[in-house]
N, C-alpha and C positions, 0 to 999 in steps of 0.2 A: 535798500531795494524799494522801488517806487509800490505804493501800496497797490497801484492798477496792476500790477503784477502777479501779486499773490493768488487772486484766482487760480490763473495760468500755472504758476508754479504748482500747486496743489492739485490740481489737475494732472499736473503731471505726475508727481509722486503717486498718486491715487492709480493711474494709470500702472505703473510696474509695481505696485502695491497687490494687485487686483491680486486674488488667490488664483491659481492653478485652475479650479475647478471652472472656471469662467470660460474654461476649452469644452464643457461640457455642452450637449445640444440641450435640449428641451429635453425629450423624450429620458434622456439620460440623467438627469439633475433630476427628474419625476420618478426614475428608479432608485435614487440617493434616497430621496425624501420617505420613500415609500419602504425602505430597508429600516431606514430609524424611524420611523412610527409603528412599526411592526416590530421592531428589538423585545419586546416583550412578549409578543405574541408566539416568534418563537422559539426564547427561551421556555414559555411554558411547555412548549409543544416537545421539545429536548427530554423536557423533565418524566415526560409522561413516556416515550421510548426508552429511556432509562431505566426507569422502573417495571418494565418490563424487560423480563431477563429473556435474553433470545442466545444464548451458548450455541456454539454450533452443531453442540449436541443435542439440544434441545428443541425437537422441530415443531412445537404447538407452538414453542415463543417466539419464532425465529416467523413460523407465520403469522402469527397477533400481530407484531411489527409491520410486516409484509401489508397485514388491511390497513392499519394505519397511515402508511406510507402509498397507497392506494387511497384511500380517504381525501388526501392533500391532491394527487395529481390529478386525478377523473375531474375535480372543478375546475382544473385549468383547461381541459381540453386532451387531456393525453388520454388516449386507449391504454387499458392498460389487463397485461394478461400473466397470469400466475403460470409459471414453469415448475411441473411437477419433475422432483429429482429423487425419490421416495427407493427409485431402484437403488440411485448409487447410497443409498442409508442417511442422505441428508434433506433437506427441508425444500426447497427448492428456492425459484430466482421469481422474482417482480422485473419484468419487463415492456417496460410503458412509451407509446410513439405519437409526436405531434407531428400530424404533418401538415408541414409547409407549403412553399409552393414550388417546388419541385425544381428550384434554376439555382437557387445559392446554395450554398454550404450546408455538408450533414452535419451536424454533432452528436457525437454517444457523449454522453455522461456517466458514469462509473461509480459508484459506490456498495456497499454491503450491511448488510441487514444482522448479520451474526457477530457477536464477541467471545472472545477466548474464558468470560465468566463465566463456566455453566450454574445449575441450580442447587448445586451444593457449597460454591463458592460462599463465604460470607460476606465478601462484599458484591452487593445488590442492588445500594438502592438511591439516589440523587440526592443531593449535600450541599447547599452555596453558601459558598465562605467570598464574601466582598465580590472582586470581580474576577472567581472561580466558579466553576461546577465540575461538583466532585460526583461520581459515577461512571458504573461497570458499562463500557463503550462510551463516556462522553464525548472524547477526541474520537476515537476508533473503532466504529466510524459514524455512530448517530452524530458527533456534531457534522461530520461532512455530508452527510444527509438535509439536517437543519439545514446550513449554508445552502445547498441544492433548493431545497423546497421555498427558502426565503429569497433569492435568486429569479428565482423561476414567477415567483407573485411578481416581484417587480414590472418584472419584462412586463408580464398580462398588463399590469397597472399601466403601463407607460403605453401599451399596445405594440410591444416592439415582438411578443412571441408571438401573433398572428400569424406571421407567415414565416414564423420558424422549424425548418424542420431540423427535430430532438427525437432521439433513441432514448430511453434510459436505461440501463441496465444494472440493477440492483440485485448483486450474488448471496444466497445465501448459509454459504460457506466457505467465503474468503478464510478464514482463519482454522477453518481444519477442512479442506477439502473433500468431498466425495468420490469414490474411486468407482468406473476410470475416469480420470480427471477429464480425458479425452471427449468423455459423455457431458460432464458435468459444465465444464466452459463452453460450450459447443455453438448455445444462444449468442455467449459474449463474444467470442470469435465472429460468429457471424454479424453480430451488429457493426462488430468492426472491419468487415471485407464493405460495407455500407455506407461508412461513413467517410466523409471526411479530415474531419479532425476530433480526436478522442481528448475528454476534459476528466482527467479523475480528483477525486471529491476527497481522498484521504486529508491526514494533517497537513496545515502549511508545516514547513520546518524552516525555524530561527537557527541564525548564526551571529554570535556576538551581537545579541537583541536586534537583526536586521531580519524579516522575512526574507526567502531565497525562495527562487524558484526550481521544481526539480523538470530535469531535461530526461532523466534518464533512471531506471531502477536498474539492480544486478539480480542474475538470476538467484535461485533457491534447489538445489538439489542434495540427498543425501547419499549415502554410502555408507556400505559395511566392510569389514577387515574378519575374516576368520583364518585363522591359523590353527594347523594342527601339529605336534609333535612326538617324535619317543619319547614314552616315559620312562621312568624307572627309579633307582636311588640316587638319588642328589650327588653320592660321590661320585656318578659317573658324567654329573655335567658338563658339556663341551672336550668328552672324551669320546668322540667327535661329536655328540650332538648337543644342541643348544635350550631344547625345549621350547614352546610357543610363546611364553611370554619376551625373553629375548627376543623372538625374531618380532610379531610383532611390536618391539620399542623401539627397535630398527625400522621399520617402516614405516611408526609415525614418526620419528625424528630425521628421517629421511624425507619424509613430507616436507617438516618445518624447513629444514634446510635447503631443497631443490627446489621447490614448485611456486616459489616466492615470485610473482609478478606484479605489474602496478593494477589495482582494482579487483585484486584477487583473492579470496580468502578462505580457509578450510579446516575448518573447527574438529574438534574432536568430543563430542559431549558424553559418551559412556565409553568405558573400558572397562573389564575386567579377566582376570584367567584362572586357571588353575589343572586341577584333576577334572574338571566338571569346569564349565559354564557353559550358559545358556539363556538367551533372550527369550524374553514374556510374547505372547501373540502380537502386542501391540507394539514391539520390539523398542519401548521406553524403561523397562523393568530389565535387569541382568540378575541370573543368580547363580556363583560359583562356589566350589569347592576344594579346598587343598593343603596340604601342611610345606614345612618350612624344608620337610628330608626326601620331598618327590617331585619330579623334575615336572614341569605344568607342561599337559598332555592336549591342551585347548586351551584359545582367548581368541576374544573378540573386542571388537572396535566398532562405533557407528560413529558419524558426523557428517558436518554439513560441508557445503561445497559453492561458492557464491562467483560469480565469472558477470562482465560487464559486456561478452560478445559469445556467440556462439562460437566462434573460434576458439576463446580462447575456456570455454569448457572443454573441446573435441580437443584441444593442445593437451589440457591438464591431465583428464582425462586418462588419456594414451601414458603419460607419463607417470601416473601415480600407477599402474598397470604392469608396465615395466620395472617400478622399486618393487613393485609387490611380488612378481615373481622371480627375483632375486634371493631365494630365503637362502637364509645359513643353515647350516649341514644337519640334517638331521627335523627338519623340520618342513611344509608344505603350506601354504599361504593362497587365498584368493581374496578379490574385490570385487563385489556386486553394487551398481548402483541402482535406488529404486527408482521404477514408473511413476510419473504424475510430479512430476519438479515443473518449477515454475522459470518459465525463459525469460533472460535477458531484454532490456530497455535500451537499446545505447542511446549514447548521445548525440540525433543526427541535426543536421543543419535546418530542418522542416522542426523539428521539435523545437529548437532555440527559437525559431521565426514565429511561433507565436507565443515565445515566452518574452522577443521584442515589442508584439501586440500588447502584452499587458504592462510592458514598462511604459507604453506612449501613455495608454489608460492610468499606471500610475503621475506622470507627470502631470496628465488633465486634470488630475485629482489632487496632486502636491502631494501628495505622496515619495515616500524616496524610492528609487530604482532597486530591483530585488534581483542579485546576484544569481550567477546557477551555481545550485547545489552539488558539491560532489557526492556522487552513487554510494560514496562509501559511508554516506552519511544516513543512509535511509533501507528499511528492508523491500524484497520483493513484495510486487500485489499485483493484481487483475489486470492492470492495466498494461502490461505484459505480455498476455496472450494475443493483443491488437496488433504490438507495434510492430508487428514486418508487413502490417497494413496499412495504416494509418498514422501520420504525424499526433503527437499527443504533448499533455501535461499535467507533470503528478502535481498536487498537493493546494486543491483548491480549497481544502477544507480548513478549518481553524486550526490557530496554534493553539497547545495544551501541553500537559507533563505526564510520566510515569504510566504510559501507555503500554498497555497489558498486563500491569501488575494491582493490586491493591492501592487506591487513591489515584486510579487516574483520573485526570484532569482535562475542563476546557477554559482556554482565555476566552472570558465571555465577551470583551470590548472587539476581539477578533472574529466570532459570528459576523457582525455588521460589517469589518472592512469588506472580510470578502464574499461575503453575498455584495455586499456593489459591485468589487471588480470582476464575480463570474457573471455578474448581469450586462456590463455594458459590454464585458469581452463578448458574451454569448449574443450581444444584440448585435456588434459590430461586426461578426462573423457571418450572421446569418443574413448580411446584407451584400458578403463576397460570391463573386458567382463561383459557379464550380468549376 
């Protein structure tokens, strides 16, 4: 090859060489920058809501968090106003609004201020092992807070939230709700009949070490089973009658075996019968009674109930209704489902659409393309009560492990990705007209 060449050739190489990011504007590579100069800033800031325990039972911690989280947004520009929820026995919501300029895109942002630690819990208190942090809500959902709050700097940094208009809405009792739920979401609902497109902050969730994107959650509803039957001496069982425990076995293994759909699922988490039982006020506690020579004169059942469409709860529904009032001889059966369940996300073609938004943003970035998530991979959350309003997407928060139990975790190199890509999506959107 002629050496007058080489230039050119290297040139060229250098040319399809160039990284991904190079699709990046200005304003956008300045919100890059400004995520990684800040990575430490706030990890500290993680550190310090973690260590304040905010339970959802716990409503003086659940508001400390609340000022906090108030503290970060007022310098950006957000109004922001505390929602007292003191009736329904829970803490209330932080709900805080930029407004923009009133022609492109709304966006609510979603996150929650409470974790399932309360203050008896022993684990309390933030831990970093290499590039972990270990802490009660670090994933769920102070880190998807963090990613929100670190997101939101950039934008200002770059001058892209100037004219964005941003809802936020921060619950603060995602994780054990306040009754009536109907009271309690009421804000959130509304910000979502507002908005345009709903961005929720929970975890990312990985598949085979790939971030995925989620299109869609499934609902949350529980149910109870009480059976009653004749009692009496054990020799007389099934001469005709059965007693309650048989007939409710029948009806939940009538469950497992009829009501089997695809994305559908219906747990059973307490059982028990006898002479006696009886559920606790808080109806998490059972306590029965009985010997082995008396035929069991009561049982009960609770569990959950998960459906991917309203249909196909109103389907299930009707059908587990009908096993129930089928009892065997000698015995009486009902099912009560309770108020305040959380509804279905499906998976619509407006949700996918900007979950292809953020695959362009990941290409910009060289980043790899993030599959959707199947619903059955992920539980119900807030962002739920939006979606028969509002296109949306779950899981812009960090990945992490072992979420809700002892040692949960956040992948700390994860904060940084996606506080970029909620920054440039949030930039790009507020640039679409409505």
């Amino acid at each position: 090859m002629s050496p007058r060449l080489l230039p050119a050739v290297a040139a060229a190489f250098a040319l399809f060489a160039t990284p991904a990011a190079a699709e990046l504007s200005s304003a956008e590579q300045k919100m890059v920058q400004t995520v990684d100069a800040e990575q430490q800033r706030t990890v500290d800031m993680l550190a310090t809501w973690v260590n304040q325990n905010s339970g959802s039972l716990n409503s003086p911690g659940v508001e400390a968090v609340g000022k906090m989280l108030r503290s970060e947004l007022e310098p950006l520009g957000f109004k922001v106003d505390s929602i007292d929820m003191k009736a329904a026995g829970r803490a209330g919501h932080i709900v805080a609004r930029h407004k923009g300029n009133g022609r492109d895109k709304r966006m609510l942002l979603i996150g929650h201020l409470d974790t399932v630690f309360e203050p008896d819990s022993p684990f309390q208190k933030w831990e970093l092992k290499g590039d972990r942090g270990i802490g009660p809500g670090s994933g769920d959902d102070k880190g998807g807070m963090a990613v929100m709050i670190a997101s939101l700097r950039a934008m200002k940094a770059a001058g892209t939230l100037k004219n964005a208009d941003i809802t936020v809405v921060l619950t603060g009792d995602e994780e054990d709700a306040g009754d009536p739920i109907e009271v309690t979401r009421a804000p959130l609902i509304e910000a979502g009949k507002w908005a345009d497109v709903a961005l929720d902050f929970e975890g990312l969730a990985r598949k085979n070490e790939q971030d995925m994107g989620s299109t869609a959650r499934r609902s949350s509803d529980s149910w109870t089973v009480t059976v009653t039957g004749n009692t009496g001496h054990s020799s007389t069982v099934m001469h005709p009658g059965y007693g309650a425990i048989y007939e409710l076995a029948r009806i939940i293994d009538t469950f497992r075996r009829e009501l089997g759909e695809d994305k559908l699922t219906y747990n059973v988490g307490l059982i028990g019968g006898g002479a006696s039982a009886e559920l606790d006020a808080g109806r998490i506690r059972l306590n029965a009674t009985g010997k082995s020579n008396i035929i069991a004169a009561t049982a009960v059942a609770r569990g959950d109930l998960r459906a991917i469409s309203q249909d196909q709860i109103d389907r299930t529904k009707a059908r587990m209704m009908t096993i129930v009032a089928q009892s065997l001889p000698g015995t009486k059966a009902q099912i009560s489902f309770d108020k305040g369940g959380y509804p279905p996300m499906a998976p619509t073609e407006g949700n996918r659409a900007i979950l292809a938004r953020l695959n362009r943003i990941n290409t910009d970035m060289g980043l790899p393309q993030m599959g959707e998530l199947d619903p059955m991979d992920r539980g119900a959350g807030d962002i739920s009560f939006v979606a028969k309003d509002v296109d949306g997407l779950v899981g812009l928060g960090p990945a992490g492990a072992g979420s809700h139990a002892p040692g949960e975790s956040v992948d700390i190199p994860s904060i940084s990705r996606q506080a970029k890509r909620a920054a440039i999506l949030m930039s790009r959107l507020s640039k679409e007209r409505r």
